[in-house]
OpenMM code with the backbone's topology and positions (N, CA, C; nanometers):
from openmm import Vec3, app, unit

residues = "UNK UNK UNK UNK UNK UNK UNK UNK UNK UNK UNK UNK UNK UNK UNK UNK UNK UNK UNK UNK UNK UNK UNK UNK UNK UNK UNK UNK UNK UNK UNK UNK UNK UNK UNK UNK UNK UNK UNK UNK UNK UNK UNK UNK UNK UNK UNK UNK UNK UNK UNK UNK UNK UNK UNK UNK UNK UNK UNK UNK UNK UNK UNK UNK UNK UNK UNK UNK UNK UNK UNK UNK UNK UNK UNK UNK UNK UNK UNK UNK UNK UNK UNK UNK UNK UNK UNK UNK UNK UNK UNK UNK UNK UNK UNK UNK UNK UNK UNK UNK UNK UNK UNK".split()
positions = [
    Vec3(2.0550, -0.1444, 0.1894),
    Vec3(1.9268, -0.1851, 0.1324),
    Vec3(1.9359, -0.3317, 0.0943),
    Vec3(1.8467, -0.3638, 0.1548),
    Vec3(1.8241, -0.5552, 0.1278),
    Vec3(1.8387, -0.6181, 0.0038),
    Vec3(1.6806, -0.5277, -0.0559),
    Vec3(1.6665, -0.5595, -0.1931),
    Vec3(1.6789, -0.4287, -0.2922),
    Vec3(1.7019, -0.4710, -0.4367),
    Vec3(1.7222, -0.3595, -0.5203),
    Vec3(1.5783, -0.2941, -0.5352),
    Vec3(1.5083, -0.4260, -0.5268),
    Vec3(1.3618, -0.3567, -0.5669),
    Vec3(1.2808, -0.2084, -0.4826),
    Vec3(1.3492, -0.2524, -0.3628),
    Vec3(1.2579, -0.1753, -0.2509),
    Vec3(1.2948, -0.0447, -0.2640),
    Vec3(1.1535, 0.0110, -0.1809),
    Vec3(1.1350, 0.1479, -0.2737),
    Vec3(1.1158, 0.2420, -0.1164),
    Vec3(1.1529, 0.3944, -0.1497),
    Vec3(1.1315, 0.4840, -0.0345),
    Vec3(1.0005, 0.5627, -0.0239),
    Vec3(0.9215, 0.4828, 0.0589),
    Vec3(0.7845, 0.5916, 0.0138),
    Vec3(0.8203, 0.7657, 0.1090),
    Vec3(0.7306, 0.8316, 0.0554),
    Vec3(0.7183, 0.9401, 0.0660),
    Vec3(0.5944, 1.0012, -0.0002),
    Vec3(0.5084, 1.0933, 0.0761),
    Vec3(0.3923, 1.1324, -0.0172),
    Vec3(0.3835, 1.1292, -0.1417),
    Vec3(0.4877, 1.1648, -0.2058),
    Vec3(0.5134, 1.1431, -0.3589),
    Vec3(0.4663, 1.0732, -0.4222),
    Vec3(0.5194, 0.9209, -0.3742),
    Vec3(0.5430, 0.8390, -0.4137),
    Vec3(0.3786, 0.7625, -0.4675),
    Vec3(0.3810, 0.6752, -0.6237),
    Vec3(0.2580, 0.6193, -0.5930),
    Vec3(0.2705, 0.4853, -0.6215),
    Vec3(0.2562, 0.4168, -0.4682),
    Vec3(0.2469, 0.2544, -0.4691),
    Vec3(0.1821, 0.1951, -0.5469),
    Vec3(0.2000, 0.0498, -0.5647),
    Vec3(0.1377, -0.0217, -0.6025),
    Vec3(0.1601, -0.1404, -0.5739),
    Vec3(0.0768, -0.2517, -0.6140),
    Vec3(0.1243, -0.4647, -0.5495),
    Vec3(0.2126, -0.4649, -0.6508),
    Vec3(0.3095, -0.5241, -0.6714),
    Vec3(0.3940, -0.5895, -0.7671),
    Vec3(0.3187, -0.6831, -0.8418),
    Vec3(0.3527, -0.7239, -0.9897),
    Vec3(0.2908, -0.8156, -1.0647),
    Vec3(0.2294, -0.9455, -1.0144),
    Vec3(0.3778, -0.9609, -0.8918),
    Vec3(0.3112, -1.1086, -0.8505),
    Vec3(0.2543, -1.1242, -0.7163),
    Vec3(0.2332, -0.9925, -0.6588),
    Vec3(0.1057, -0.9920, -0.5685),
    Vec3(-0.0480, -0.9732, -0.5866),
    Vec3(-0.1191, -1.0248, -0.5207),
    Vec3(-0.2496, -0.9731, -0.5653),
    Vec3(-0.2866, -0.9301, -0.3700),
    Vec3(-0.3964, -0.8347, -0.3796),
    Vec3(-0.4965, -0.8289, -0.2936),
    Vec3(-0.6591, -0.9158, -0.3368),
    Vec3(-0.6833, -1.0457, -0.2601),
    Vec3(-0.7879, -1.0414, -0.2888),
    Vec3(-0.8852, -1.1155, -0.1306),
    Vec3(-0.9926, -1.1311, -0.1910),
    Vec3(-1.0845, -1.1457, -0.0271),
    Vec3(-1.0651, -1.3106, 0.0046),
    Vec3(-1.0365, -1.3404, 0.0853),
    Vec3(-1.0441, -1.5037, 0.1333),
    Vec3(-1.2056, -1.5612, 0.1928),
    Vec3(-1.2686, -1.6079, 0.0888),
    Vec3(-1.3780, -1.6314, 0.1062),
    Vec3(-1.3727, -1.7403, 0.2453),
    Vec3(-1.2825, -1.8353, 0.2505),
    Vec3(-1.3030, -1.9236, 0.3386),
    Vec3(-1.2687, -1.8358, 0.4842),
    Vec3(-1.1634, -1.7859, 0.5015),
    Vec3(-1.1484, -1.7495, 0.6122),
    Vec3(-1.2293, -1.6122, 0.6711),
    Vec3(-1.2602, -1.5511, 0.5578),
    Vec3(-1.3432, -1.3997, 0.5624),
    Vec3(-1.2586, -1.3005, 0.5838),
    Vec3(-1.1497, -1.2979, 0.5432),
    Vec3(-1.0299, -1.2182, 0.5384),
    Vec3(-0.9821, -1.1603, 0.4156),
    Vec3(-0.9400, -1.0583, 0.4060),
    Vec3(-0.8707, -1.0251, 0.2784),
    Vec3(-0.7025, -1.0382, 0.3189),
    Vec3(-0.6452, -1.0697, 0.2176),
    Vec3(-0.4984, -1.1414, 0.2116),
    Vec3(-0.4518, -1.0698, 0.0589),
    Vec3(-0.3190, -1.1050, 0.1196),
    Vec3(-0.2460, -1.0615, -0.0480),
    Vec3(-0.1851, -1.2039, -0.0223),
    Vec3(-0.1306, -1.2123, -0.1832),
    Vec3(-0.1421, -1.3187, -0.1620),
    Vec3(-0.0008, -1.3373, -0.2498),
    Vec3(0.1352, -1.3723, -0.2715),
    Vec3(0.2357, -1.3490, -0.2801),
    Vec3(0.3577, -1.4732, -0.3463),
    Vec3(0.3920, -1.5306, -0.4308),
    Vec3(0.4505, -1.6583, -0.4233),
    Vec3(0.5472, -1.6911, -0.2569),
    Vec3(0.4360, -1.7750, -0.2900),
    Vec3(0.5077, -1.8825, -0.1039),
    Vec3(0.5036, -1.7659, 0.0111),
    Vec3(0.3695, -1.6823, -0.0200),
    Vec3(0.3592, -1.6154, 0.1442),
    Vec3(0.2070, -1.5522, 0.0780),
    Vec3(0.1745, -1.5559, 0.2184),
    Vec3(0.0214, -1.4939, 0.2294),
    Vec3(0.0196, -1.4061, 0.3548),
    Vec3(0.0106, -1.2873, 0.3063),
    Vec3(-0.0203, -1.1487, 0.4483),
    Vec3(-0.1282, -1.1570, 0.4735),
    Vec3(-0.1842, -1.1405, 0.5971),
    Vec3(-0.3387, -1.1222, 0.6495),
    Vec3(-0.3411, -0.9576, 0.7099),
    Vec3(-0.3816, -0.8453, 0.5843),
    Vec3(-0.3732, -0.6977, 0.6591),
    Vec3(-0.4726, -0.7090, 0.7729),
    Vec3(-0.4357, -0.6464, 0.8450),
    Vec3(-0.5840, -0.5611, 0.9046),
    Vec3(-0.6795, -0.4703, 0.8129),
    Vec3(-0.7868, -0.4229, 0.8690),
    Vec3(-0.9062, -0.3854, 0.7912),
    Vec3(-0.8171, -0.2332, 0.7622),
    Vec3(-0.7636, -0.1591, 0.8184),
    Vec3(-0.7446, -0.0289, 0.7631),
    Vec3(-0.6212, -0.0575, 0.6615),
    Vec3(-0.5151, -0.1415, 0.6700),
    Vec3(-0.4138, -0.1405, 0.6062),
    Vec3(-0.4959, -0.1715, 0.4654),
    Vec3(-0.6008, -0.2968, 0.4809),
    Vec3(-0.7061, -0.3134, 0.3482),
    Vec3(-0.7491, -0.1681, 0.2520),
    Vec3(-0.7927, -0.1078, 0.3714),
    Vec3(-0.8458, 0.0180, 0.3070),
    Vec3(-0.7394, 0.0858, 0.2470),
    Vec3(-0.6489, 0.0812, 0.2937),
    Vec3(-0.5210, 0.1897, 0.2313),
    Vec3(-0.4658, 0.1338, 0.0635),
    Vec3(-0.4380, -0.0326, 0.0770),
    Vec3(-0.4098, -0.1144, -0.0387),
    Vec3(-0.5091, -0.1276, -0.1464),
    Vec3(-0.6294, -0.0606, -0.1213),
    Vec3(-0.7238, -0.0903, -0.2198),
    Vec3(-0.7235, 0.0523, -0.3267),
    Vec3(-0.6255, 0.1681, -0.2497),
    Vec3(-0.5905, 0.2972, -0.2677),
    Vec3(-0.4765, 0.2799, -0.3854),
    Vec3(-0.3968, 0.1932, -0.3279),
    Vec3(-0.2845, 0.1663, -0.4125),
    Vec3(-0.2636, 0.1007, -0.5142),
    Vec3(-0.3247, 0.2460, -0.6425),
    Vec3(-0.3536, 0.1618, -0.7669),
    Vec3(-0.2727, 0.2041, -0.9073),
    Vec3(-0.1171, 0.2529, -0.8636),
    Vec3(-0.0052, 0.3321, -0.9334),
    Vec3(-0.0333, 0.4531, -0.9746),
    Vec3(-0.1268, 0.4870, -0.9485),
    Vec3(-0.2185, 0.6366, -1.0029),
    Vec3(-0.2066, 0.7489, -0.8939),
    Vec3(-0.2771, 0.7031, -0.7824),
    Vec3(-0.3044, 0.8059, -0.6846),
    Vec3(-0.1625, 0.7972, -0.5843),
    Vec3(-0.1456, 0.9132, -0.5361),
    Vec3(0.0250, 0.9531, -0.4656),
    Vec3(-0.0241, 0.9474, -0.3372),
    Vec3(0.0186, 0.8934, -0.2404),
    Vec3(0.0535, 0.8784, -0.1025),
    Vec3(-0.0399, 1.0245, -0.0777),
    Vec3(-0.0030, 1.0975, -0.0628),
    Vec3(-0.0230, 1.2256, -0.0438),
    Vec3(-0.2203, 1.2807, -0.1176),
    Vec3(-0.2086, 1.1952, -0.2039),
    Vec3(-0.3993, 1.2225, -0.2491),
    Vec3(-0.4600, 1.0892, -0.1950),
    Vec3(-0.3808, 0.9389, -0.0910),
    Vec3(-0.4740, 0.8730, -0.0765),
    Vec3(-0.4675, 0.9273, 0.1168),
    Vec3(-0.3532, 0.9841, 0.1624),
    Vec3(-0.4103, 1.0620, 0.2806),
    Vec3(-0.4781, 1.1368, 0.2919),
    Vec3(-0.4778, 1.1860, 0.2063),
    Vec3(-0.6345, 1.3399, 0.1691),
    Vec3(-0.7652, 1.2692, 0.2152),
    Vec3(-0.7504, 1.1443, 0.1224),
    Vec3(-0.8814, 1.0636, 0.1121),
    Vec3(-0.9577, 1.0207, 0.2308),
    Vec3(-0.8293, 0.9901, 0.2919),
    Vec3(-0.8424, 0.9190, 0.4240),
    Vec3(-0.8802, 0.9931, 0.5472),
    Vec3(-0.8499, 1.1136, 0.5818),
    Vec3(-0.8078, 1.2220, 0.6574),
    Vec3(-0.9442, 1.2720, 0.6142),
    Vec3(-1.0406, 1.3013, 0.4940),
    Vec3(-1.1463, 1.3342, 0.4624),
    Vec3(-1.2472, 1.2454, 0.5321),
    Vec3(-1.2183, 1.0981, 0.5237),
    Vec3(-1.3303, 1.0230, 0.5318),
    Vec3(-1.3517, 0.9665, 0.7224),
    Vec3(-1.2573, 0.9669, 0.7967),
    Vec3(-1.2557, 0.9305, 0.8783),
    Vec3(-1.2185, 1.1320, 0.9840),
    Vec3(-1.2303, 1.2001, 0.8897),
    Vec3(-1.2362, 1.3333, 1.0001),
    Vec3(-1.0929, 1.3610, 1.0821),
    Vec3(-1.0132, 1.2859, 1.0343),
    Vec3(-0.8776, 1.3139, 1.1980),
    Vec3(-0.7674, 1.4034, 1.0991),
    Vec3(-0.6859, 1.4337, 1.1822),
    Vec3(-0.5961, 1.5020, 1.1588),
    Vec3(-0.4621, 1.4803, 1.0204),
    Vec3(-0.4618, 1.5540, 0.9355),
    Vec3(-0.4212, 1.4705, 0.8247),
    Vec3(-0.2364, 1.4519, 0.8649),
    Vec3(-0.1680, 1.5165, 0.9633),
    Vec3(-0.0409, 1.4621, 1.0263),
    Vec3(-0.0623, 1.3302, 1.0347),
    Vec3(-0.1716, 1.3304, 1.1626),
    Vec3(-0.1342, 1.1688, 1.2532),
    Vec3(-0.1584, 1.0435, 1.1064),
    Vec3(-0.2508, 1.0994, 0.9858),
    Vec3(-0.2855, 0.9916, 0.9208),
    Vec3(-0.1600, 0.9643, 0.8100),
    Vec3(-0.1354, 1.0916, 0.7903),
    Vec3(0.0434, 1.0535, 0.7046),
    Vec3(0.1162, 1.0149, 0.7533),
    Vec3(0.1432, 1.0118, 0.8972),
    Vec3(0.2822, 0.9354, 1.0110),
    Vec3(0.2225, 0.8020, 0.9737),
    Vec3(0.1297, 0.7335, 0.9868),
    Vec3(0.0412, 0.6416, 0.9879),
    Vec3(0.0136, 0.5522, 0.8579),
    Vec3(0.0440, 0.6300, 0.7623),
    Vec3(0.0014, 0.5358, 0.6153),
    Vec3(0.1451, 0.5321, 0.5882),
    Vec3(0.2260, 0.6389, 0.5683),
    Vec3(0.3575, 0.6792, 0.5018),
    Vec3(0.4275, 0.5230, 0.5836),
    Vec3(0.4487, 0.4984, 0.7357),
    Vec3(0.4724, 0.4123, 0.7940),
    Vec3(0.4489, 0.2392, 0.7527),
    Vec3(0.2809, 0.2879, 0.7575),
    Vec3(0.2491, 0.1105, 0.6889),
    Vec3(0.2980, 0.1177, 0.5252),
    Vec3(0.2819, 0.2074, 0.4306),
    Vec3(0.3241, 0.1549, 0.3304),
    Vec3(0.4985, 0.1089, 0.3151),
    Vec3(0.5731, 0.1807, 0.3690),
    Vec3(0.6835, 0.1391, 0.4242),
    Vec3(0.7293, 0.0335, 0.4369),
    Vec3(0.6549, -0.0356, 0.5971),
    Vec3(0.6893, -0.1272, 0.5982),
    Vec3(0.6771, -0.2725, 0.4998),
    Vec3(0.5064, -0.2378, 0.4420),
    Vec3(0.4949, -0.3329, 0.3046),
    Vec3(0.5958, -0.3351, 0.2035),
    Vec3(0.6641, -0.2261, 0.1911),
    Vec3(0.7361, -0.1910, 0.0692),
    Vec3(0.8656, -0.2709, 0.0692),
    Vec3(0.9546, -0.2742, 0.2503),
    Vec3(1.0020, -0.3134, 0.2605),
    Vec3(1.0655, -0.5475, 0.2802),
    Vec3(0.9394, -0.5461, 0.2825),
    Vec3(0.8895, -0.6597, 0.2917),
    Vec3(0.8674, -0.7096, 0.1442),
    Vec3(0.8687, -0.6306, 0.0314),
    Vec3(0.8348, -0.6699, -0.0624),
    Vec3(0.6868, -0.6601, -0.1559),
    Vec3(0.5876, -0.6485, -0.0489),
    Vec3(0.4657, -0.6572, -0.1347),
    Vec3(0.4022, -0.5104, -0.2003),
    Vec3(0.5235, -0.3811, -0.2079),
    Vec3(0.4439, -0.2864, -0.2600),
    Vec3(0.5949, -0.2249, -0.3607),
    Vec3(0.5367, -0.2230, -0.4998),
    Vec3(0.6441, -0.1240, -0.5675),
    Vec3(0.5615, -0.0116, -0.6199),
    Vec3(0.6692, 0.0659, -0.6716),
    Vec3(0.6105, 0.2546, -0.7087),
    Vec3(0.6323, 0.1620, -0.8655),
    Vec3(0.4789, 0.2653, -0.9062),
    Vec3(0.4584, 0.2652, -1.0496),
    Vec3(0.5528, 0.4048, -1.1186),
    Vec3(0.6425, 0.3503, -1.1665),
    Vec3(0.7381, 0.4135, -1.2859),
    Vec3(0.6517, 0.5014, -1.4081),
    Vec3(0.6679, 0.6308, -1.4598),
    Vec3(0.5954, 0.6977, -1.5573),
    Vec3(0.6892, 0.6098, -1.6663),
    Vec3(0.5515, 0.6306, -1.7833),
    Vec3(0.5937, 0.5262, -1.8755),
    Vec3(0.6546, 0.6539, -1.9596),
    Vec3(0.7990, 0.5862, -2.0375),
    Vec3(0.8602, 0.6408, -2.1192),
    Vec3(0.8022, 0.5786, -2.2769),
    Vec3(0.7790, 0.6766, -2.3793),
    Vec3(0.7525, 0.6003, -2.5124),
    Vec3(0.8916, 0.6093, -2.5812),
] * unit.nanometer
topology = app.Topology()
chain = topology.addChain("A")
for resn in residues:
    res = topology.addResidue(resn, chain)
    for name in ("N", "CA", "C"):
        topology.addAtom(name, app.Element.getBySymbol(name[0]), res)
């Protein structure tokens, strides 16, 4: 493992941007970007849709529901499919799992 940070998704799991990422819309270019110290990702429109899911709350597994509901397909091909892209974000850095808070 590269970094300590990086995380293993699995339906379980519930992503989120790290503190010092943001998702937001690029008015100039008409793109949405995250936006990252000293790097800027340009998702595609579905990876958008998936990151706007990823809000430390909802689990891999209730934002494929979501997805698999809204677009009608098969909820396999859409978990091979998200489980994958969040992955690879994760690995790259721009997605950590929200930790249950201990008091």
């Amino acid at each position: 493992m590269a970094l300590g940070r990086n995380i293993s998704v699995s339906e379980a799991s519930r992503p989120k941007l790290p503190r010092h990422a943001k998702l937001k819309f690029d008015e100039t270019r008409q793109v949405w970007v995250i936006l990252a110290p000293e790097r800027v990702l340009a998702p595609d429109e579905i990876a958008v849709e998936v990151l706007q899911l990823c809000d430390g709350v909802r689990s891999v597994s209730a934002m494929i529901e979501q997805l698999a509901a809204k677009y009608a397909a098969p909820r396999e091909a859409i978990a091979t499919d998200v489980v994958a892209m969040l992955q690879d974000l994760a690995d790259k850095g721009f997605l950590t799992e929200a930790r249950e808070k201990t008091s």
